[in-house]
Structures are given as structure tokens and as C-alpha cells.
N, C-alpha and C positions, 0 to 999 in steps of 0.2 A: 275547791270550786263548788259551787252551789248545781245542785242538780235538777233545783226550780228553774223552770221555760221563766223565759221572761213575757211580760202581758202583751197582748194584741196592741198594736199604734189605736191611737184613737181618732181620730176627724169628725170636726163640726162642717155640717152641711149649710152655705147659705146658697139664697137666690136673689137676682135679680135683675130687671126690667130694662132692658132698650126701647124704652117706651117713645116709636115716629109720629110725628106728627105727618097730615095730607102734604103739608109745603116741606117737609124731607127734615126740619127739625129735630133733637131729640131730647127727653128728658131727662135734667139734671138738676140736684139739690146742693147746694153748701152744707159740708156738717158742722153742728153747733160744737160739737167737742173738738174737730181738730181745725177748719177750716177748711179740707180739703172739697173739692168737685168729683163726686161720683153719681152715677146711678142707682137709683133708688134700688132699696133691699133690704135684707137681714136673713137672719138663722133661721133655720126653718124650724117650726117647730113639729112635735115628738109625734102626736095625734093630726097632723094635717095634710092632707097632700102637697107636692109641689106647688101644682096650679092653684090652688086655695091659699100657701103661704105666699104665693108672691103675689096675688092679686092684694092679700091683707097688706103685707109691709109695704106697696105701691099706694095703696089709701088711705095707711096710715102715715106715712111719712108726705103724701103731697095732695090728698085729697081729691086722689082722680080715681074715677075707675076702671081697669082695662078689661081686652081683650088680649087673652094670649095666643099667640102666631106659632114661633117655633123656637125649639133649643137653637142657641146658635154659637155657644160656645161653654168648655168646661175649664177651668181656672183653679190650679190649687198654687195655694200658698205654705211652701215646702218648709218654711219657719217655725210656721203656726199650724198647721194640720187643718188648713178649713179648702176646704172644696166648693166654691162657687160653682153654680147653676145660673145660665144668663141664657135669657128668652126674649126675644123680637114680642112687642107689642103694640098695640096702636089704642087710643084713649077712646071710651064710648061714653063718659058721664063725670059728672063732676064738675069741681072750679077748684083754680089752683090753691091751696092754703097753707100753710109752715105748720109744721110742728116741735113739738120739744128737741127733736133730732136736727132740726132745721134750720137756718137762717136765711136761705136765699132760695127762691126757685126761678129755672130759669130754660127756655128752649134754645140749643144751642145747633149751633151747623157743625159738619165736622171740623171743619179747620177751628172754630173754638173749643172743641173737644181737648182735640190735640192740644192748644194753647193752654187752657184752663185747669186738665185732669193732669195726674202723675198718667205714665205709660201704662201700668198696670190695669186702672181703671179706663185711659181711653182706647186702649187695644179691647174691650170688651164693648164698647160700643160701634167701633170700626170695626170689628168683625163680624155687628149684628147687619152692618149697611151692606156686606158681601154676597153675594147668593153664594150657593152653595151648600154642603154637610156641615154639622158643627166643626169650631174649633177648638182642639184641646192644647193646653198651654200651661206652665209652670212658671211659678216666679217666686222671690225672695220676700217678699211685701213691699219692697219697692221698683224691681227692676227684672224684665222678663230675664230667666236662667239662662235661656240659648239667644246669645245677640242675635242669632240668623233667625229670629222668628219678630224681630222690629217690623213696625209698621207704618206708615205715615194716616195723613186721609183717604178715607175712601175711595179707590182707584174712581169708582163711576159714582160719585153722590147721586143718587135715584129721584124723582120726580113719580108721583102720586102712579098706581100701575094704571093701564091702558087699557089691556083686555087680556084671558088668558091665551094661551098656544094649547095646540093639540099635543096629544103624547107623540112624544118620541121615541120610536123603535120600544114601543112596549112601557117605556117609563111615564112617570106623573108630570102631567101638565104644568108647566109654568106661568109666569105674567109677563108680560113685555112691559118693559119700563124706559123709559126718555134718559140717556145720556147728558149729566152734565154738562156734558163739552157740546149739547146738542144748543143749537140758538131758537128763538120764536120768531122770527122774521121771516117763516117759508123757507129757510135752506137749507143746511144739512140739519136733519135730523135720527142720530143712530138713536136705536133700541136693542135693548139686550135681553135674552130669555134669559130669566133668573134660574130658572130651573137645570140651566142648559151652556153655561159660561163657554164663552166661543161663538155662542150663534145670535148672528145679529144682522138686522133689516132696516130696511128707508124708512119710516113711519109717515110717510108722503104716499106710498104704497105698499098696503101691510099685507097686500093677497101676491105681493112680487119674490121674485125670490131671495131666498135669507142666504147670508154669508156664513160659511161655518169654519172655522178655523181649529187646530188641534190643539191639545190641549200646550203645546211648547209653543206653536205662533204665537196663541193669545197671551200668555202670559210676557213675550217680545213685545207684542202689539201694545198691552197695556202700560207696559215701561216706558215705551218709545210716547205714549197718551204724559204718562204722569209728567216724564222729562222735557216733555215740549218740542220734544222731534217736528211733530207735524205743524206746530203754530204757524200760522202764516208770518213773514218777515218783511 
């Protein structure tokens, strides 16, 4: 037997961009080499920071230029050794334009995420629409490693934020944001602290009291939301 260590694994670093549009939108390119629907990105390169390389391969691949929000998920590809970095952004300049990497751009809702992406790439954009801490996730390069970590759309697709909330109990203030499932007609309309999953108010009366539920209700509450428990009949 060889009494040589064998070498450190190696991992390629990329990042890239959940870039929302105001109307809940998000960005997505065609690749020119395979066909597929992902969100813009690449390797990050040696000398750059994060925030520097994602903002570069976001302008160079679609000719926008952002604004970066927050990490919101971390993504390795157990095959291939590359570790994605995926960050919440919102667009502050530019016009959309193709490039060599490119053939289509396009602003997409979630449910054409879902339709459009493999699960790999669109779990990285459904998990930028979530509030919350990042998500960390493993997959094959084609299919998340733990079935129990599938996702569908966005439980609450989000509408442009509203205003922030104060801290709670010591923590960082959130935004309240409009409920999908909320209508414009003056009726129901829930809001939900993004900072704060579980706490949710009338947006009819945002100085009334909030609803707070723990963290097992909400996640019943949002199942019984996604499966259509409450639909009217």
C-alpha cells in the first residue's frame, strides 16, 4: 500500500442570481450550449469577490445590472464538485440583451419556473421567493439527492414589499408583503413578515393586530393554503 495521503477534493465555486422583478417576476436565460432554463451565473472567478462576480456574469450574460439582496441558498453538485452560491436580487439598470451563452431571455412566474427549469435549477429560484435563512441542498446535476427536500411553487408568490415591521423580540426587521392568495377587490388581504414566517396581518389594517402562529401551525396552515383546503366551493 502507498503511504502517500491522497489529495484534498477539489470544488469549483459558482454563483448566481434570482434576479425579482416589482410585479414578482424572475430572471431567466436559455443556454446556447444545452437548451436548458436557468438562472443566470457562472464560476466565480480567483481575484473577485462574490458580489463582484455575480453582478459581472448577471451583465454579462443578460445585460442588466443588479442589486444584491441576500444569500438564499447553497447548492452542491455531489457529481461534479461545484458549489453554487444563489442570491436574491432586484434589477436597477440596463435592457435585456443575449449573449454568446444565450438564446432566450425571459421573466418568468413561478409556476413557469417549475415548468420550464429541471428541479435542480428551479428549486434555486423557489427557494429565493421563500423568506427566511438560506437553503442548503445537494443534488446529482440532475435531481435533488434527498426526495424529502422536493418543492413545488412558491407557497406565497410575493407582491412588490409594502413597508418594513419593527424588530421582533430583539431581531432584524422584516417587510410585509401581499399574499398571493390575497385578491384587489378590498377583501381578504393577508400579509406576511418575511423576516418572521408565521406572523401575518389584514393589510386593510396594518396598525391591528398580527396573527402569529408557531412554527408546526404555519407550516399545516401553508399545506392546507397550497392544497386548496380553504378554496371557497
Amino acid at each position: 500500500m502507498s503511504s502517500r495521503a491522497a489529495p484534498p477534493p477539489l470544488h469549483s465555486v459558482s454563483v448566481a442570481g434570482a434576479v425579482v422583478r416589482a410585479d414578482g417576476r424572475v430572471l431567466a436565460i436559455r443556454r446556447a450550449d444545452n437548451g436548458t432554463w436557468e438562472p443566470p451565473g457562472g464560476v466565480l472567478e480567483l481575484a473577485e469577490t462574490v458580489e463582484d462576480g455575480l453582478r459581472r456574469e448577471i451583465h454579462e450574460e443578460t445585460g442588466l445590472k443588479v442589486g444584491v439582496e441576500r444569500l438564499t441558498g447553497v447548492y452542491k453538485n455531489t457529481a461534479r464538485g461545484i458549489v453554487a452560491l444563489v442570491f436574491r436580487c432586484h434589477p436597477e439598470d440596463g435592457t435585456e440583451q443575449l449573449s454568446p451563452e444565450s438564446t432566450a431571455i425571459a421573466w418568468l412566474t413561478p409556476d413557469e419556473v417549475t415548468d420550464r427549469m429541471g428541479e435542480v435549477y428551479a428549486v434555486r429560484i423557489l427557494d429565493a421567493l421563500r423568506p427566511g435563512p438560506p437553503h442548503i441542498r445537494a443534488h446529482d446535476g440532475h435531481h435533488l439527492t434527498d426526495r424529502a427536500q422536493e418543492v413545488g411553487p412558491a407557497d406565497f408568490p410575493l407582491h412588490p414589499p409594502e413597508q418594513e415591521t419593527p424588530a421582533v423580540n430583539g431581531n432584524r426587521p422584516g417587510t410585509w408583503r401581499k399574499s398571493s392568495h390575497s385578491n384587489n377587490d378590498g377583501g381578504a388581504c393577508v400579509e406576511v413578515d418575511d423576516a418572521h414566517p408565521g406572523r401575518v396581518r389584514d393589510s386593510k389594517d396594518p396598525d391591528g393586530p398580527r396573527l402569529t402562529f408557531s412554527p408546526t401551525a404555519w407550516k399545516s396552515f401553508v399545506t392546507a393554503v397550497r392544497t386548496g383546503e380553504f378554496d371557497a366551493r
